[in-house]
DOMIKOL-459139 format. One line per 3 residues: number of its first residue (from 1); for each residue x, y, z of C-alpha. Coordinates in steps of 0.02 Angstrom, whole numbers, plus 50000, padded with zeros to 5 digits. Last residue first. Layout:
NUM) X:Y:Z; ...
//
This chain:
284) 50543:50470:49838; 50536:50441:49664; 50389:50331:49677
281) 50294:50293:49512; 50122:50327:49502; 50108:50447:49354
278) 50219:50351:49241; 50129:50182:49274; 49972:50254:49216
275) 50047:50367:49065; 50106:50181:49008; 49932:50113:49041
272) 49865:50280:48930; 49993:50240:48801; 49930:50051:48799
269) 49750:50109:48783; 49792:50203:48617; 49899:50071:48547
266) 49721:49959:48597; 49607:50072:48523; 49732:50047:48348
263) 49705:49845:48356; 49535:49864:48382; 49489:49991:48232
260) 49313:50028:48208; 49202:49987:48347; 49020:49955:48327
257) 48892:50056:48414; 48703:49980:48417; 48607:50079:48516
254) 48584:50240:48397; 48696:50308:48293; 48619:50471:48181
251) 48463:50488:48316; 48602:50462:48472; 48689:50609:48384
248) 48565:50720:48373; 48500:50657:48565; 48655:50722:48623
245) 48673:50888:48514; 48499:50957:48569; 48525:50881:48749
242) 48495:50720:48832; 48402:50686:48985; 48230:50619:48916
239) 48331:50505:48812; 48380:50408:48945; 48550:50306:48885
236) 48562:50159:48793; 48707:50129:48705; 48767:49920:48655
233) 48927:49976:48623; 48997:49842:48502; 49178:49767:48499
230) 49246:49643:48349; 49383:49540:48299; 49404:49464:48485
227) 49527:49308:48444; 49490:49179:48581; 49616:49019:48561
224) 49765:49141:48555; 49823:49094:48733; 49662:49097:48789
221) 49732:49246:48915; 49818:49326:48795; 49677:49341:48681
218) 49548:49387:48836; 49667:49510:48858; 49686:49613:48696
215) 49471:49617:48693; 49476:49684:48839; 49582:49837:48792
212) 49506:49846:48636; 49352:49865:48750; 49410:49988:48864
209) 49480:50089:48722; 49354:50102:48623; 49231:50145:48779
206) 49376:50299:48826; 49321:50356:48666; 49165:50448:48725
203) 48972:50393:48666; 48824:50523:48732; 48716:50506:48878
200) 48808:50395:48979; 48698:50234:48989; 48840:50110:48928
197) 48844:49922:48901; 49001:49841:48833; 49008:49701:48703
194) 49164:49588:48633; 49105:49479:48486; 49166:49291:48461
191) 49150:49243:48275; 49090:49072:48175; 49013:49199:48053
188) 48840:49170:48059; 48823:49114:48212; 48897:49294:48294
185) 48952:49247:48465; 48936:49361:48624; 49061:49407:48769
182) 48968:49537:48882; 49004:49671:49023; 49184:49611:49054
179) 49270:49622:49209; 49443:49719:49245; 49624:49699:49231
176) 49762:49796:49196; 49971:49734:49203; 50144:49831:49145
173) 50338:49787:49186; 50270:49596:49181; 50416:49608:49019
170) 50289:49524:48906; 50162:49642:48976; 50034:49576:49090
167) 49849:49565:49044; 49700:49526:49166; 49521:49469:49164
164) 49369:49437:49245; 49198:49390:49156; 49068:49464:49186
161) 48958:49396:49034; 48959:49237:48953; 48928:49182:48796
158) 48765:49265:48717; 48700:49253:48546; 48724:49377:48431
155) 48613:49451:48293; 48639:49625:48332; 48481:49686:48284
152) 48404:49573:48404; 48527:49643:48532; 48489:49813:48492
149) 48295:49802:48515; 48315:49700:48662; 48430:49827:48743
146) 48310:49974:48693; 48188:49872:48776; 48299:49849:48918
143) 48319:50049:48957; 48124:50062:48940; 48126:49941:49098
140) 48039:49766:49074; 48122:49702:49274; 48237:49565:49269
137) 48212:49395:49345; 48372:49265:49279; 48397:49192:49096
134) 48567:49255:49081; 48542:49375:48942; 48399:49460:49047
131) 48497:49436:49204; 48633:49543:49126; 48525:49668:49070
128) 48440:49702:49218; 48615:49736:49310; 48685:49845:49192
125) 48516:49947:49204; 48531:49947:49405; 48728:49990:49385
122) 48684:50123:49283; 48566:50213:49380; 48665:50205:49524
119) 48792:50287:49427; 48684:50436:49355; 48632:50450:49544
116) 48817:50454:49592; 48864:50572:49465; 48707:50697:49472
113) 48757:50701:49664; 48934:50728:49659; 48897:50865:49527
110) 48767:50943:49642; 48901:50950:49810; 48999:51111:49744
107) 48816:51192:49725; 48734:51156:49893; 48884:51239:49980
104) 48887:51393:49882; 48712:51388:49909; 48753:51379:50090
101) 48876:51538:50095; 48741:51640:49995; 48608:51605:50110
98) 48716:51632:50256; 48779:51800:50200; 48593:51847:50198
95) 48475:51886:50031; 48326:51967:50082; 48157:51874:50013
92) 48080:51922:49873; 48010:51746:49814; 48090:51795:49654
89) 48239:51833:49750; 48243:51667:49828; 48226:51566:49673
86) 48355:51669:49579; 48490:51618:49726; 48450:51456:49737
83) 48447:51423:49545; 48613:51521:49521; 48702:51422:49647
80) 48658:51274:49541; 48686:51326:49375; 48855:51391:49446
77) 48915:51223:49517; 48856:51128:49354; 48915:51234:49224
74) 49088:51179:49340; 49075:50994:49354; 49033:50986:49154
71) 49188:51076:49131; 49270:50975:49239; 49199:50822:49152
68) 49246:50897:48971; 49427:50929:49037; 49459:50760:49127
65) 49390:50641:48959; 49525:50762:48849; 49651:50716:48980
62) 49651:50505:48970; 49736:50465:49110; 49551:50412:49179
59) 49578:50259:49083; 49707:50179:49176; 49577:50186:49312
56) 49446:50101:49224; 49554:49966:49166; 49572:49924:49346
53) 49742:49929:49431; 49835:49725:49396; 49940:49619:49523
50) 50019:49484:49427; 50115:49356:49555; 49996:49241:49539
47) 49840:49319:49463; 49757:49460:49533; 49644:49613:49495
44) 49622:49782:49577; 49617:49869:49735; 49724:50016:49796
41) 49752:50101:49962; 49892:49960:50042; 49933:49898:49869
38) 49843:49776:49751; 49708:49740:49867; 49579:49618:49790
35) 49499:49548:49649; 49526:49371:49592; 49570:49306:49425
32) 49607:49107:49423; 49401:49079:49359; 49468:49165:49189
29) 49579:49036:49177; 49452:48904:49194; 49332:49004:49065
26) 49463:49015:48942; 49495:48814:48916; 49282:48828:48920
23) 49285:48940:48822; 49394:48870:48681; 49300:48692:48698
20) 49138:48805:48655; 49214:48863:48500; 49266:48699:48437
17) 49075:48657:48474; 49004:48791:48348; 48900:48893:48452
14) 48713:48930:48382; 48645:48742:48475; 48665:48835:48648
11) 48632:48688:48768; 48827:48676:48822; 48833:48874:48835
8) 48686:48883:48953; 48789:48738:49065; 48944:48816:49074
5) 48871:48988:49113; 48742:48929:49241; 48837:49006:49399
2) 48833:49162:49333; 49013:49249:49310
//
């Protein structure tokens, strides 16, 4: 978390006081999470004896996510190959076994590529945004006008944002953790809000989940003080880069995503942490 949290949050006149004694009980807590090793190949979060995998790899249990990325992986391998091939027989120049073997090459490498620059770009937006709610330097970026324009809509005023957390089953059999993108208040109805920011071109379910999931920690954690009774996707992807049904969809939502059901993301998230567990037990 910034270092200026506590004392942001003591000048904000838009909190009700009760609610800023309930962070700050949270925010010491909170300050107890660490992030290390977990196992020998693993990292993740820790408190005492809880050692937590990221929420984010709990979610990747999630099949339906896995079949439209591989998808996505493979459109991607042949589009590629294809535009090596087609470029070099338009030139008309001979096609060689070696041409052939390193488009092959070029193309299994593009999705890697696509994802890490998509994720650089992400992290640089996530980044901006944060300092803009934190009163730091940002940089005016199309991406944080569409923020701006959002979060005015949104009517919230800011908490905190990444903020660690962790949640343990009753029976410690089960544990995630992770880091928040944004806890926000909403004035008007005395109410903390759970946000997330996301640049992926269109919205997947795996964000409902994350948050609920969130959202079901921070509660534990406060010991009931914080109750999270709403999660927003604050969606703001380059609209240059998105498709006929993408930017459709981004025209009927647009950047301000609210979440329907909590409570039933969270059963959803649970059988994915279950799934988790399942898939990395040792047998042997």
């Amino acid at each position: 978390m910034k270092p200026n949290v506590l004392e942001k949050l003591r000048a904000n006149p838009l909190v009700a006081e009760e609610d800023k004694q309930k962070f700050y009980r949270f925010y010491n807590i909170a300050n107890q999470v660490q992030f290390g090793k977990i196992a020998p190949r693993q990292e993740g979060y820790i408190k005492g004896d809880i050692k937590a995998p990221r929420c984010t790899s709990v979610l990747q249990m999630d099949g339906s996510k896995a079949g439209a990325l591989m998808e996505w992986a493979k459109r991607q391998v042949a589009g590629r190959i294809e535009q090596i091939l087609v470029d070099k027989i338009r030139k008309g120049e001979p096609l060689t076994d070696t041409d052939i073997l390193v488009a092959c090459q070029d193309g299994l490498m593009d999705p890697d590529k696509q994802k890490d620059e998509a994720a650089d770009a992400g992290t640089s937006e996530h980044d901006n945004i944060e300092n803009f709610l934190t009163g730091y330097e940002y940089e005016e970026t199309e991406g944080l006008q569409k923020f701006k324009e959002a979060w005015q809509k949104s009517g919230l005023t800011i908490i905190a944002t990444e903020i660690p957390i962790i949640w343990s089953s009753e029976d410690g059999r089960l544990a995630f953790g992770g880091r928040t993108d944004i806890l926000a208040y909403n004035p008007a109805q005395r109410l903390f809000v759970l946000g997330d920011n996301k640049t992926s071109k269109s919205i997947h379910e795996s964000y409902g989940c994350q948050v609920s999931a969130y959202a079901e920690a921070i509660r534990q954690m406060s010991h009931g003080d914080i109750q999270i009774n709403s999660g927003v996707i604050f969606h703001i992807p380059d609209v240059n880069k998105l498709n006929d049904r993408q930017k459709k969809e981004y025209d009927k939502r647009g950047s301000l995503v609210y979440l329907k059901d909590l409570d039933d993301a969270f059963e959803h998230f649970k059988l994915l942490l279950g799934l988790y567990y399942r898939r990395n037990s040792k047998y042997f």
